[in-house]
C-alpha positions, 0 to 999 in steps of 0.5 A: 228773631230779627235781634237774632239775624241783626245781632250775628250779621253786624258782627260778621259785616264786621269781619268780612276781610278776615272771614267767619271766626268762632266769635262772629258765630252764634253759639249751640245754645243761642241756636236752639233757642231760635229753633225752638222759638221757630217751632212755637211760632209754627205750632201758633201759626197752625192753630190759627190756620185751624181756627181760619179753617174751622170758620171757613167751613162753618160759612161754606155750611151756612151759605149753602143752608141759606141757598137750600131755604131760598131755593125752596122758597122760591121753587113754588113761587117760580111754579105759579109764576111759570103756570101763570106765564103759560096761562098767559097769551101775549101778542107776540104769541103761546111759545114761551120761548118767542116772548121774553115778557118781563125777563128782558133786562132795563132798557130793552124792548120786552118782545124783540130784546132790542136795545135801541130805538127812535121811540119807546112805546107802551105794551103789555107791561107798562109805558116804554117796554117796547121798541118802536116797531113792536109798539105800533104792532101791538097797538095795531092787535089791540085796536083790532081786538077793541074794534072786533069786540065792539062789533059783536056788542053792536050785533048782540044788543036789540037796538038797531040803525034806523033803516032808511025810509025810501 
């Protein structure tokens, strides 16, 4: 095809002052020859475009069965991971929607979303979880906690402080 184009606009650069003559022109058989080899270069390129569509679907399928198995796989892991988050009490509190917990993103405190901070602290879920504030104030429950459940040892258990002679 470009032989075609390059072969017939040579000759008519040629002839431009005189202007298209029958012999600068192609001729009907050499025309038709280039509509055909047009048509079998369209009929090729719709049979690829069929094949390209046939894969193209194949995928689509494949890619959506896969996201059906992972959705099923992971739907009764999400359940008991959502039964055990509710069994959970933490120390920013029950609602769910209050504790962030591990759903916080890298870098970011794991009860207020805070993302910067003069200090990282341990929580719950492990060493520098927490901002500053939020890692003094659970520090401060669990102290509590640790303090109340020694108090009732101390009250539960048979020995006693020794009472003062006076």
């Amino acid at each position: 095809m470009t032989d075609f184009a390059r072969r017939y606009g040579d000759r008519l650069h040629q002839t431009t002052r005189s202007g298209p003559t029958p012999s600068t022109l192609p001729g009907l058989v050499e025309v038709e020859d280039m509509i055909n080899k047009a048509r079998l270069q369209v009929d090729c390129l719709s049979k690829i475009r069929e094949v390209v569509v046939a894969q193209q679907v194949a995928y689509d399928q494949q890619a959506a069965e896969q996201r059906q198995q992972q959705k099923a796989y992971a739907e009764p892991i999400m359940s008991a991971m959502q039964h055990e988050d509710d069994m959970k009490c933490g120390f920013a509190g029950s609602d769910p929607k209050k504790r962030r917990g591990r759903a916080a993103p890298p870098g970011r405190c794991h009860s207020c979303n805070r993302a910067e901070t003069p200090e990282w602290r341990r929580g719950p879920d492990g060493a520098r979880t927490l901002c500053n504030a939020c890692g003094l104030h659970y520090a401060k429950l669990t102290r509590k906690e640790k303090n109340a459940n020694k108090n009732t040892a101390v009250n539960n258990s048979n020995l006693r402080p020794k009472e003062s002679m006076s």
